[in-house]
PDBQT receptor file of N, H, CA, C and O in Angstrom, charges set to zero:
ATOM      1  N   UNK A   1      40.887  -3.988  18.221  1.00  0.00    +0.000 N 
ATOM      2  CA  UNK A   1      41.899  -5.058  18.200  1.00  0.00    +0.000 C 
ATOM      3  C   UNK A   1      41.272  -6.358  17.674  1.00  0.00    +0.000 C 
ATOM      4  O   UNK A   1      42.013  -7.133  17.069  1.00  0.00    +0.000 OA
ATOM      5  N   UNK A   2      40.217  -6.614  17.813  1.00  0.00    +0.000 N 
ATOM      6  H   UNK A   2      39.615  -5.984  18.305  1.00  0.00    +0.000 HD
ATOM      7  CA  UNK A   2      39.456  -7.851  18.148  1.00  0.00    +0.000 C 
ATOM      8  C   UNK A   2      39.310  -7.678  16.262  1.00  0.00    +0.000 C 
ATOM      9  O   UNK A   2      39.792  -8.505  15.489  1.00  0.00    +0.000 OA
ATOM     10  N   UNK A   3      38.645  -6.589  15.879  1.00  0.00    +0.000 N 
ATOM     11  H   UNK A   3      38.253  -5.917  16.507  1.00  0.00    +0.000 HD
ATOM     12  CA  UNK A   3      38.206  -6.463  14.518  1.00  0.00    +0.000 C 
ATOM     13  C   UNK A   3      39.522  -7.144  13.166  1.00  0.00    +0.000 C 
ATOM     14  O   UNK A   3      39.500  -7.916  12.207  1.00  0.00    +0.000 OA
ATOM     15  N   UNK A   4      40.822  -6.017  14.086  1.00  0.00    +0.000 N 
ATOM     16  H   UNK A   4      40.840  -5.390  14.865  1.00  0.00    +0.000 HD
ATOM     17  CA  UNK A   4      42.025  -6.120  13.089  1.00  0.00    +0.000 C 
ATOM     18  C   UNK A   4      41.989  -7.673  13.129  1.00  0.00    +0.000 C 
ATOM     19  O   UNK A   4      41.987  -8.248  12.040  1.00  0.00    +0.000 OA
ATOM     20  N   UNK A   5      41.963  -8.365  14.191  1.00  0.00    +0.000 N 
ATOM     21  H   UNK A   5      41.964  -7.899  15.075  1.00  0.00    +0.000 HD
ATOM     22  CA  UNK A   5      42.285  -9.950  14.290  1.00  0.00    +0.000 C 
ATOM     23  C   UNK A   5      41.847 -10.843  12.814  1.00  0.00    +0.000 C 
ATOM     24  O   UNK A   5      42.464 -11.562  12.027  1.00  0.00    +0.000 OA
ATOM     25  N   UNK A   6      40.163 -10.259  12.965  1.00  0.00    +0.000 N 
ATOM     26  H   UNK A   6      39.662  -9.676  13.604  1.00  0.00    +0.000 HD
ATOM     27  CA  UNK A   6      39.090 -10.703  12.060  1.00  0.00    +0.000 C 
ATOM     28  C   UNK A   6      39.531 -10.309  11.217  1.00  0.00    +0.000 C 
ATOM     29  O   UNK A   6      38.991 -11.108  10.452  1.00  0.00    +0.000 OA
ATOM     30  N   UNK A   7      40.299  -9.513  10.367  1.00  0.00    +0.000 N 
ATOM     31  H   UNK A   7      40.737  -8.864  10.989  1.00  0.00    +0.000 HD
ATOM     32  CA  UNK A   7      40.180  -8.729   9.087  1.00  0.00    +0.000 C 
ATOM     33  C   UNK A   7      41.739  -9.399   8.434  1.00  0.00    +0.000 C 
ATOM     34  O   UNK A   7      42.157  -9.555   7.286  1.00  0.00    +0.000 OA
ATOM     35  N   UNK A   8      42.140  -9.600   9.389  1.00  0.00    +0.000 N 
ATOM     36  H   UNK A   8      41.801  -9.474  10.321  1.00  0.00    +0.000 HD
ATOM     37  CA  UNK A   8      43.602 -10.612   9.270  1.00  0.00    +0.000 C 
ATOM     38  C   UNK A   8      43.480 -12.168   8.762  1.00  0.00    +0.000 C 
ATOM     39  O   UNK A   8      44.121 -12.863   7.974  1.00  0.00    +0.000 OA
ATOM     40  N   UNK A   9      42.648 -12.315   9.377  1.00  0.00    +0.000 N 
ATOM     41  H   UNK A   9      42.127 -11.750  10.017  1.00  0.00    +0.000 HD
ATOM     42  CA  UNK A   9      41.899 -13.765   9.323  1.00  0.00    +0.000 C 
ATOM     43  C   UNK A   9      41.324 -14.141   8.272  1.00  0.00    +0.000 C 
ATOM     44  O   UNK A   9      41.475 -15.247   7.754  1.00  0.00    +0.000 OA
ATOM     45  N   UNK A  10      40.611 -13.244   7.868  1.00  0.00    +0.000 N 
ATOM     46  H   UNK A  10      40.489 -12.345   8.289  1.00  0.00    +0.000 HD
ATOM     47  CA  UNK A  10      39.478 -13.250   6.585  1.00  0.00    +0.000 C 
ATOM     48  C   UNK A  10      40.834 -13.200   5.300  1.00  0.00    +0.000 C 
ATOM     49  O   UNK A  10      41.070 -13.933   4.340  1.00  0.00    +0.000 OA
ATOM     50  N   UNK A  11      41.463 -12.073   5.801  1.00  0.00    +0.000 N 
ATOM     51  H   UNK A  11      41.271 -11.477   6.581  1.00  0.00    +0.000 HD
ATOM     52  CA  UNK A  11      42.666 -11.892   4.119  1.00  0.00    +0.000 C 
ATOM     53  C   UNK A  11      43.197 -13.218   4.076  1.00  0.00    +0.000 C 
ATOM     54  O   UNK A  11      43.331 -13.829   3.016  1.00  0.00    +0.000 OA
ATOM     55  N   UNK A  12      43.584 -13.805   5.487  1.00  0.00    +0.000 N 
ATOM     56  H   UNK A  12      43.475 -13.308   6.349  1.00  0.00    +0.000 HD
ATOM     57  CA  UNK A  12      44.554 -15.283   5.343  1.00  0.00    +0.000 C 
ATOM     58  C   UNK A  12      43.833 -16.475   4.483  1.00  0.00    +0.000 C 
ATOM     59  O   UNK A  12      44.166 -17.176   3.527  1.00  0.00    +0.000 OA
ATOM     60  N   UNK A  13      42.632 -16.340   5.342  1.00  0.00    +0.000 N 
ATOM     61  H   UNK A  13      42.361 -15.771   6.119  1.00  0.00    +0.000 HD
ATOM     62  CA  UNK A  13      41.763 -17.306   4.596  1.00  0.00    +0.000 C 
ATOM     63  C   UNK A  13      41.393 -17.428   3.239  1.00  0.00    +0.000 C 
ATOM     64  O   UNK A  13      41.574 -18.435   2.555  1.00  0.00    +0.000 OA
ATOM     65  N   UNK A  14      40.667 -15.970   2.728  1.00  0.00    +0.000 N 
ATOM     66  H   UNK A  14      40.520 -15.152   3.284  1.00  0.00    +0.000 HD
ATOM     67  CA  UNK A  14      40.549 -15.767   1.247  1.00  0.00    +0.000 C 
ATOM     68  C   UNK A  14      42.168 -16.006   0.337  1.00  0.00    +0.000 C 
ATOM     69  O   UNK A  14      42.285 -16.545  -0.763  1.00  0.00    +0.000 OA
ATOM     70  N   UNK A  15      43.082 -15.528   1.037  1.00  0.00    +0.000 N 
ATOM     71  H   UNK A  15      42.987 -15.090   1.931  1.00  0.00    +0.000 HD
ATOM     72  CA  UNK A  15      44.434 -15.435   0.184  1.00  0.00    +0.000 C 
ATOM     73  C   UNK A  15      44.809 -17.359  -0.049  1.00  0.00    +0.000 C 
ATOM     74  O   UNK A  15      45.417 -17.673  -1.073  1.00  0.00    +0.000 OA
ATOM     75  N   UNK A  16      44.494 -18.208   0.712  1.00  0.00    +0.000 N 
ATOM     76  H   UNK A  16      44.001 -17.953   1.544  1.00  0.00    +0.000 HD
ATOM     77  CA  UNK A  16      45.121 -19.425   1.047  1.00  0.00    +0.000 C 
ATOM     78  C   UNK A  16      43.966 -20.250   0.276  1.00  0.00    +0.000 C 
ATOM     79  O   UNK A  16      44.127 -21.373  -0.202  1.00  0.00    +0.000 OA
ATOM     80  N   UNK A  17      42.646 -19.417   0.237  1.00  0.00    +0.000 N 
ATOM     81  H   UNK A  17      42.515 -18.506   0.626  1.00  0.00    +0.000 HD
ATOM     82  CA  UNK A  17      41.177 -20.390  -0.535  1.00  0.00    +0.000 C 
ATOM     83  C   UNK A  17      41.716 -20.138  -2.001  1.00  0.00    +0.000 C 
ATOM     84  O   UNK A  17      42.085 -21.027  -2.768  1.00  0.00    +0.000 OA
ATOM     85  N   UNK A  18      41.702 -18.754  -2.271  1.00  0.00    +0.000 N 
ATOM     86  H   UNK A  18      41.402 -18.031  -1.648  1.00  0.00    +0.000 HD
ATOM     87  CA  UNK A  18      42.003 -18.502  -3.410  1.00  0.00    +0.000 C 
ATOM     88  C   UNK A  18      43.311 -18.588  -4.467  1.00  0.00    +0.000 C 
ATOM     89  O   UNK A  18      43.199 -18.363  -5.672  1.00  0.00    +0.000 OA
ATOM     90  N   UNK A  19      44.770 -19.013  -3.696  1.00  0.00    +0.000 N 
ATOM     91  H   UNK A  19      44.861 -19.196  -2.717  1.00  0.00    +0.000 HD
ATOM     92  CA  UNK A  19      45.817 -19.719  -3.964  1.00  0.00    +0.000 C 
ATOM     93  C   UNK A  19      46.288 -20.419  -4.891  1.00  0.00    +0.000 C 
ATOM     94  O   UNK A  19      47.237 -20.220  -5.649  1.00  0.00    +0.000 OA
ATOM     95  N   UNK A  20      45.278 -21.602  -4.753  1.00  0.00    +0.000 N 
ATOM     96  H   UNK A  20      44.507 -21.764  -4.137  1.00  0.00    +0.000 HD
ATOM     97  CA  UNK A  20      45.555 -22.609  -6.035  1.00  0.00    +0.000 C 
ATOM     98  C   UNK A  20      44.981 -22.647  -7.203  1.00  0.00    +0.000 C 
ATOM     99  O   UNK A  20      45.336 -23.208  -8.239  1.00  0.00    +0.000 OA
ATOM    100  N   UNK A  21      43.336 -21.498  -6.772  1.00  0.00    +0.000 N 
ATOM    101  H   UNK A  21      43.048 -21.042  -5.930  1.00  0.00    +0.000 HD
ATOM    102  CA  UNK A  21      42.458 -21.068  -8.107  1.00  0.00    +0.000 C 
ATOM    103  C   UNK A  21      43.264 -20.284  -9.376  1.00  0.00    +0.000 C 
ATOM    104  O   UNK A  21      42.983 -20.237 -10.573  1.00  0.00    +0.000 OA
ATOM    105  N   UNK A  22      44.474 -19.638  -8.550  1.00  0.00    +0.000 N 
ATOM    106  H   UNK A  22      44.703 -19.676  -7.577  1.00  0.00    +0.000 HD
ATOM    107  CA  UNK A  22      45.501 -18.609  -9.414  1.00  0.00    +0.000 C 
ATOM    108  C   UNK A  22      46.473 -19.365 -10.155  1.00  0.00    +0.000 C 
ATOM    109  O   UNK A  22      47.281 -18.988 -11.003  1.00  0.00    +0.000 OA
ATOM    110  N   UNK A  23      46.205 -20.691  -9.596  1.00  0.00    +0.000 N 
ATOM    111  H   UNK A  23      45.548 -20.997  -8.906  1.00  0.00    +0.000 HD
ATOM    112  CA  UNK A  23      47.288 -21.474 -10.292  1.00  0.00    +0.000 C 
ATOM    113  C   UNK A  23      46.790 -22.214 -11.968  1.00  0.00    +0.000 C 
ATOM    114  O   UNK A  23      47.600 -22.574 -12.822  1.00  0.00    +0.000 OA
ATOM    115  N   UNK A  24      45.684 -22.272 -12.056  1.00  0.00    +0.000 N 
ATOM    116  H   UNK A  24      45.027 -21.980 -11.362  1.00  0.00    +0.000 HD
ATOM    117  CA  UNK A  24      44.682 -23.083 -12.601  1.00  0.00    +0.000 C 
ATOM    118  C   UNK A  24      44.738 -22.213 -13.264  1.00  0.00    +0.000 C 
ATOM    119  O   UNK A  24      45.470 -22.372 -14.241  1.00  0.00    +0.000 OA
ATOM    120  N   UNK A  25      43.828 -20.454 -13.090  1.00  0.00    +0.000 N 
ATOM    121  H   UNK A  25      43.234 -20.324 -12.297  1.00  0.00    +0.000 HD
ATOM    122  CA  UNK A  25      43.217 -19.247 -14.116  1.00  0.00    +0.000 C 
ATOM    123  C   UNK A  25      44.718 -18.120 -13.997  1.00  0.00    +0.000 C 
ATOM    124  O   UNK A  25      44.901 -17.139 -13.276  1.00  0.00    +0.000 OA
ATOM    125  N   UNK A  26      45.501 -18.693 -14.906  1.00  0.00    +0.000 N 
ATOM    126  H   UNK A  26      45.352 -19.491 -15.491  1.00  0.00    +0.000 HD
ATOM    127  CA  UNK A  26      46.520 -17.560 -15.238  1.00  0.00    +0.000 C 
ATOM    128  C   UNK A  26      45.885 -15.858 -15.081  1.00  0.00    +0.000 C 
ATOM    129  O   UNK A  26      46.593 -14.920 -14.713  1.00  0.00    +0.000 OA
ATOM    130  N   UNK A  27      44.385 -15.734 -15.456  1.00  0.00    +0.000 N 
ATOM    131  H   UNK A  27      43.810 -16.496 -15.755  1.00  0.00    +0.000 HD
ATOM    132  CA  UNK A  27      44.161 -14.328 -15.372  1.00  0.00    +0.000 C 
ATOM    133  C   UNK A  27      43.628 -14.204 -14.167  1.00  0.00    +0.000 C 
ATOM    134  O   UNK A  27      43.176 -13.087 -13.917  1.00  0.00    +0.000 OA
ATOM    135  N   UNK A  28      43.531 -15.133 -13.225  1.00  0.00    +0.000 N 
ATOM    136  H   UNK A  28      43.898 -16.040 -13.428  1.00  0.00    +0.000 HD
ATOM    137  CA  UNK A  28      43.497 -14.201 -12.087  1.00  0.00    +0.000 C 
ATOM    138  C   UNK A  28      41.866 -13.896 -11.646  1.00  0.00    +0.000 C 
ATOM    139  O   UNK A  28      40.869 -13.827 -12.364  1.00  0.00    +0.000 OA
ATOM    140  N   UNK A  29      41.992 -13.769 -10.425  1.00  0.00    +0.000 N 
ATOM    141  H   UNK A  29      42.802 -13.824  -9.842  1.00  0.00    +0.000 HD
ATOM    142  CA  UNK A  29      40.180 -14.123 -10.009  1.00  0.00    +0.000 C 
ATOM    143  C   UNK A  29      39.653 -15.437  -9.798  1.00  0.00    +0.000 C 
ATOM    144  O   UNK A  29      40.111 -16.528 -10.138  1.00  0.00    +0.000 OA
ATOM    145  N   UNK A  30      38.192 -15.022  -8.928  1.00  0.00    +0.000 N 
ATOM    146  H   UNK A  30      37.820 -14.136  -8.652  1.00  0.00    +0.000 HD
ATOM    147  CA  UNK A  30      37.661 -15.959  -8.516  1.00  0.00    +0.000 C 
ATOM    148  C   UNK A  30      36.787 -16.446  -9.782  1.00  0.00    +0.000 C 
ATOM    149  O   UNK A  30      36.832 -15.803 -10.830  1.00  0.00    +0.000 OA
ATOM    150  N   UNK A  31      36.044 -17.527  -9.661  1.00  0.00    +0.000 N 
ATOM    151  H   UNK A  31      36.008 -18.050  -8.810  1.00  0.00    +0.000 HD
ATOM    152  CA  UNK A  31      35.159 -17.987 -10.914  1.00  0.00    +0.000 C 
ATOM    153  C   UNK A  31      33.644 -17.280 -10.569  1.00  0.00    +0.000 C 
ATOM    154  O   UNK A  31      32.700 -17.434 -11.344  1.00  0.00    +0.000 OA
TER     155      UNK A  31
């Protein structure tokens, strides 16, 4: 349970860091 929490957390975080980078690089990805 504790793990799923973490693994939830991590997607939210990466999805919300990586967000506005997608807005900037039409193709997509990190730099």
């Amino acid at each position: 349970m504790l793990r799923t929490a973490l693994l939830l957390g991590g997607l939210v975080l990466a999805l919300s860091a990586c967000g506005p980078r997608y807005e900037y690089r039409p193709g997509g990805g990190p730099p």
